[in-house]
TORPA-4810 file (N, C-alpha, C, O; in nm, 3 decimals):
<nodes>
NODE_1_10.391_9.986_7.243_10.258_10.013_7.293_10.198_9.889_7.359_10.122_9.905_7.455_X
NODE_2_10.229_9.756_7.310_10.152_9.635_7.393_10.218_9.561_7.506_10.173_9.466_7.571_X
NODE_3_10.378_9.646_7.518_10.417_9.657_7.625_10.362_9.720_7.742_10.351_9.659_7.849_X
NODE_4_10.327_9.837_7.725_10.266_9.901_7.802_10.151_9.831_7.848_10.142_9.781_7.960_X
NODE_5_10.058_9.827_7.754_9.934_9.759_7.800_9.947_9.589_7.882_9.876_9.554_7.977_X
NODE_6_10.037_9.516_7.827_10.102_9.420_7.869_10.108_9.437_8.066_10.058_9.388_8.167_X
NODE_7_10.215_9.552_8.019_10.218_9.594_8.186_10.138_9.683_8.276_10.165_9.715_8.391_X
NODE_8_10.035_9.716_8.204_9.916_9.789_8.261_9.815_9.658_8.365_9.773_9.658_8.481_X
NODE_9_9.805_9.531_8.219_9.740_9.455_8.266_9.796_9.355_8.339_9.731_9.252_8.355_X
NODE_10_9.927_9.366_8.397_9.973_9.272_8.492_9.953_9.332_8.638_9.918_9.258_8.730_X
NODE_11_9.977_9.464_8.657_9.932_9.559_8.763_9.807_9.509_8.820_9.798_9.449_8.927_X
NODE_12_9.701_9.541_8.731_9.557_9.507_8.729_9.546_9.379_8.785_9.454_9.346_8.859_X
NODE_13_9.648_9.299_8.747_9.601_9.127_8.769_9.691_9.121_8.958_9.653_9.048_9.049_X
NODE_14_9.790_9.205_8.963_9.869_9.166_9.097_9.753_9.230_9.207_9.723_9.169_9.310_X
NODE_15_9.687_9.378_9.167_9.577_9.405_9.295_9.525_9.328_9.282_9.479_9.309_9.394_X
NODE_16_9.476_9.227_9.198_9.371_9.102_9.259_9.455_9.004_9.330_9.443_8.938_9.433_X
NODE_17_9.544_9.019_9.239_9.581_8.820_9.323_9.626_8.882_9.467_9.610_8.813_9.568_X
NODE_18_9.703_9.056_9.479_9.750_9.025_9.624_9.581_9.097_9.742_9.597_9.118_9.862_X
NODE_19_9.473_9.115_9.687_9.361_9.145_9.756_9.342_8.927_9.790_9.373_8.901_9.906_X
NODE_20_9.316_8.847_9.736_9.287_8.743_9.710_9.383_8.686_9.842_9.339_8.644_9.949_X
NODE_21_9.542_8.700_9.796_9.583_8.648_9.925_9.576_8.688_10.060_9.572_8.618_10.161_X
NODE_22_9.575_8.861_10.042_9.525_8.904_10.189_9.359_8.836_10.207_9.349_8.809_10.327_X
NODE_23_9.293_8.817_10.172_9.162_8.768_10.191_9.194_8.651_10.290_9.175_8.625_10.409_X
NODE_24_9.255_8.591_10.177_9.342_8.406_10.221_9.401_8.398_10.333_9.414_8.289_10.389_X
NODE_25_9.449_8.512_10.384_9.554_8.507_10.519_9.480_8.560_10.611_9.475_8.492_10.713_X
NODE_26_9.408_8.679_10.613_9.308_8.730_10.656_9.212_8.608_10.784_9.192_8.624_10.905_X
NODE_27_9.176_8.502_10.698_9.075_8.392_10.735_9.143_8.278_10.803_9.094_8.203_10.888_X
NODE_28_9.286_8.277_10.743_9.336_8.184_10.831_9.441_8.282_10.962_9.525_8.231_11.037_X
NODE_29_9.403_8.424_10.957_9.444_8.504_11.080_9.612_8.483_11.103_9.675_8.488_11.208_X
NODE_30_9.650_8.462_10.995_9.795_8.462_10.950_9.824_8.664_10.901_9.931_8.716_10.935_X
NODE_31_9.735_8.732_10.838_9.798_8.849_10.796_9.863_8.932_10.915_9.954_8.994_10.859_X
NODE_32_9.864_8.960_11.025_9.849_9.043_11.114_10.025_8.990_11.137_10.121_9.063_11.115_X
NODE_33_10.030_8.869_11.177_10.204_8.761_11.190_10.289_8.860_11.042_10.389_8.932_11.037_X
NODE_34_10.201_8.821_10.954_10.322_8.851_10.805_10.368_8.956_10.788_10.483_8.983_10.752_X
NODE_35_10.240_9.057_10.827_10.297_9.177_10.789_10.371_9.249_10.942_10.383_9.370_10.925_X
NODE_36_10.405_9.219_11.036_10.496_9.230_11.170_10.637_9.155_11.121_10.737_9.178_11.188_X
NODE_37_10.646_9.081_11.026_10.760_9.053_11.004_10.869_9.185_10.895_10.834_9.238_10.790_X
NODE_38_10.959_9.198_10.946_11.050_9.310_10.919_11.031_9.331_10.737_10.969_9.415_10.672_X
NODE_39_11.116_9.214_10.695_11.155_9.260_10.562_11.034_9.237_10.456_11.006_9.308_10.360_X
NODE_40_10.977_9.135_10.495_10.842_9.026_10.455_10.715_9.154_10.456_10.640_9.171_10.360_X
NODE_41_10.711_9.220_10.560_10.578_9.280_10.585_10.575_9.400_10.516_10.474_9.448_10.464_X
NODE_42_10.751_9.476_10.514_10.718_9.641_10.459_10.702_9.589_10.281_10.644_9.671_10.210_X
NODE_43_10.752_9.456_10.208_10.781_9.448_10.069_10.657_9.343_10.046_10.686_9.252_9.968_X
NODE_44_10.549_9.339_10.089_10.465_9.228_10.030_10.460_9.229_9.861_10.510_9.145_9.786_X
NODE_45_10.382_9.356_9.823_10.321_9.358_9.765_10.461_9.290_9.627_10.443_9.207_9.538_X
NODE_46_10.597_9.372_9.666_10.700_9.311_9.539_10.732_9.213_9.563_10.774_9.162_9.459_X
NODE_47_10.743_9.119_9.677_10.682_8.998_9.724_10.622_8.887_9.615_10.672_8.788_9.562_X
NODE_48_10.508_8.939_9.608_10.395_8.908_9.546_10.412_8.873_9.406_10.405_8.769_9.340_X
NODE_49_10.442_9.021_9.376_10.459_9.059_9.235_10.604_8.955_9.125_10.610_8.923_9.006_X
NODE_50_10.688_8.935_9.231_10.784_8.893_9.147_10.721_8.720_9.180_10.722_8.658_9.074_X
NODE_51_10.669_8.635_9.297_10.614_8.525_9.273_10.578_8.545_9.134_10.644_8.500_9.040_X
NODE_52_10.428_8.640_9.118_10.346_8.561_9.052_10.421_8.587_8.854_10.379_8.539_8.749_X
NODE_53_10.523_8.667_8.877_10.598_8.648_8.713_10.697_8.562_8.754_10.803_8.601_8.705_X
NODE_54_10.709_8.485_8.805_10.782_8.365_8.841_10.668_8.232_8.770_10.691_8.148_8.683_X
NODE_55_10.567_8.253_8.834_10.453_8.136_8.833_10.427_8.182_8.697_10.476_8.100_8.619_X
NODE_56_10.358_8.299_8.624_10.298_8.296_8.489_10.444_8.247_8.390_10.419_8.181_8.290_X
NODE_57_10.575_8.276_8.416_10.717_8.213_8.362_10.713_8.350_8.221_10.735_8.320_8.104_X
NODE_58_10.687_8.461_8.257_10.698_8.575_8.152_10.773_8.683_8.176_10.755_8.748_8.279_X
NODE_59_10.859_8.716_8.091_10.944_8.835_8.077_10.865_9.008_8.028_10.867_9.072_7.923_X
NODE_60_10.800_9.033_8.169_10.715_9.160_8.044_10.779_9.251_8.009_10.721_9.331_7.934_X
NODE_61_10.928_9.282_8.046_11.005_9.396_8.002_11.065_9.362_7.848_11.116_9.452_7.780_X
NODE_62_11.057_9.256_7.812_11.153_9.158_7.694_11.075_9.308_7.538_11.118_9.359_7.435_X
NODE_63_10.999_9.312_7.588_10.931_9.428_7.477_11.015_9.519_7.462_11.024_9.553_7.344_X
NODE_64_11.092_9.582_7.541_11.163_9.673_7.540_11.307_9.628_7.516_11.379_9.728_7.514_X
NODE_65_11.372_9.521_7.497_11.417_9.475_7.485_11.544_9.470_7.611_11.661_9.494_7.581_X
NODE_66_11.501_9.433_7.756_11.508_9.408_7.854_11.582_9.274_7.888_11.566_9.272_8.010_X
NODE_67_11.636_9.189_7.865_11.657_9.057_7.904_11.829_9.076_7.980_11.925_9.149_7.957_X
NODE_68_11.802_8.984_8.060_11.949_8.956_8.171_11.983_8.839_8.124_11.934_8.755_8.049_X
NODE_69_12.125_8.863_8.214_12.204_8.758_8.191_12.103_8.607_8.253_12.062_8.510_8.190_X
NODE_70_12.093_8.635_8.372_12.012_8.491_8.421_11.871_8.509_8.428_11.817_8.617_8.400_X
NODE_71_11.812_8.414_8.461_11.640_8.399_8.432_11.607_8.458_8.596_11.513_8.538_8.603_X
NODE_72_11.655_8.435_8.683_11.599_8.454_8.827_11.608_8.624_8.829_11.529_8.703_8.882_X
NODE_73_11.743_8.653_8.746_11.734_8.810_8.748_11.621_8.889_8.682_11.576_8.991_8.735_X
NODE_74_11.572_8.837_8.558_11.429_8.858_8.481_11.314_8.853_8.538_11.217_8.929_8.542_X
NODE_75_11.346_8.719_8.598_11.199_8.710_8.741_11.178_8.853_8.816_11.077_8.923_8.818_X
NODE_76_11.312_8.877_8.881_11.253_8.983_8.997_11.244_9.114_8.933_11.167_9.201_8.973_X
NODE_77_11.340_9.131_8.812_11.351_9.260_8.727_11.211_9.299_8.682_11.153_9.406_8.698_X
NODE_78_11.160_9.163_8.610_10.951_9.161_8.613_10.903_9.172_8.732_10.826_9.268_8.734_X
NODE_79_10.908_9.141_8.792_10.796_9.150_8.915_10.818_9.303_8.989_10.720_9.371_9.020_X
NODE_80_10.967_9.352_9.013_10.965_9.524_9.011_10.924_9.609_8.945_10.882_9.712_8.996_X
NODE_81_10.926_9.588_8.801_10.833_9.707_8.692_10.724_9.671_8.725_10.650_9.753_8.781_X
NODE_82_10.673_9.519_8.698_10.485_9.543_8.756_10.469_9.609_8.857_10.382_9.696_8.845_X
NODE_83_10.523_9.602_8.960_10.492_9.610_9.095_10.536_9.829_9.105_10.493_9.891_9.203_X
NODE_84_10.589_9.877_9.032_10.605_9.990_9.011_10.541_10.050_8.904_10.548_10.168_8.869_X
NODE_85_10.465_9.941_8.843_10.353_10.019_8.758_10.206_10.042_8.810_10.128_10.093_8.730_X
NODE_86_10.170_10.014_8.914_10.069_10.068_9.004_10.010_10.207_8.977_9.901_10.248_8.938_X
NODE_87_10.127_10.263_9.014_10.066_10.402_9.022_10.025_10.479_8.880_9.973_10.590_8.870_X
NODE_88_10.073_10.364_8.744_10.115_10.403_8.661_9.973_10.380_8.630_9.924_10.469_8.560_X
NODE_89_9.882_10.267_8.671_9.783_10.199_8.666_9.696_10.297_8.710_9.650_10.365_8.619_X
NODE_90_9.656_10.327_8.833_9.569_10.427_8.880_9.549_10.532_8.823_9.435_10.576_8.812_X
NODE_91_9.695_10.617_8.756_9.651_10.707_8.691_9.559_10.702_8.581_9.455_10.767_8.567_X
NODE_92_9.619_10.599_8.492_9.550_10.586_8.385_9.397_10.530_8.400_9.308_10.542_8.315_X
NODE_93_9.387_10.464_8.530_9.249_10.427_8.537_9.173_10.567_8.613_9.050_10.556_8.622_X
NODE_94_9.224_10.677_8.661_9.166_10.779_8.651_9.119_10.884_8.564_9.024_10.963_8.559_X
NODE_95_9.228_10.854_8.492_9.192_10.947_8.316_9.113_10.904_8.274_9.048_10.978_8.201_X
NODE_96_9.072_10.779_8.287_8.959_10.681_8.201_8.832_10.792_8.231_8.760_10.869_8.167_X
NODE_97_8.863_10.734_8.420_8.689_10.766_8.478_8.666_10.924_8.417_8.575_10.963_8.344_X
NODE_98_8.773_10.996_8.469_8.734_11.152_8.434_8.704_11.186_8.257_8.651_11.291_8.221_X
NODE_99_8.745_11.086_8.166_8.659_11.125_8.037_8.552_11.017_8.005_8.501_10.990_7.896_X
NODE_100_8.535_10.971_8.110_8.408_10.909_8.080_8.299_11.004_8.136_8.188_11.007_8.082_X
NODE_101_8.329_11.085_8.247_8.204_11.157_8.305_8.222_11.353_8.225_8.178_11.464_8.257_X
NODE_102_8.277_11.319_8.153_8.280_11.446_8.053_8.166_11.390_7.933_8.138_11.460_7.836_X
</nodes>
């Protein structure tokens, strides 16, 4: 269960940090270049996602008992479940809203 939530709240944390860097690129009029680039532009967001479980240095699948042979493989193996828990995110942050307005 605090897996889940674990990876609920890493979702939550990647729409900010990758709203934050589009902001960031945005201003220095770099986004428009990044995302015209082929492989770079259609995968930002897992991009993103596997940086920033690179940078926090956390295994969030290890709950499940998830671990690879090498660490770089854990990196991107994390940063694909976050980055595919999105939708997993929205839903649940829609169930929220709809029993809150019940």
């Amino acid at each position: 269960m605090y897996t889940l939530g674990e990876l609920l709240l890493l979702a939550v944390l990647l729409g900010a940090v990758t709203a934050v860097i589009d902001s960031v690129l945005g201003v220095l009029k770099l986004s428009d270049t990044i995302r015209k680039l082929p492989l770079v532009g259609a995968h930002w967001g897992l991009g993103i996602s596997i940086l920033m479980i690179w940078l926090l240095d956390i295994t969030p699948a290890a709950g499940w008992g998830l671990m690879l042979k090498d660490d770089w493989m854990n990196v991107v193996a994390g940063g694909a479940i976050v980055y595919g828990m999105i939708p997993v995110k929205d839903a649940v942050i829609n169930m929220v809203n709809k029993g809150l307005r019940a």
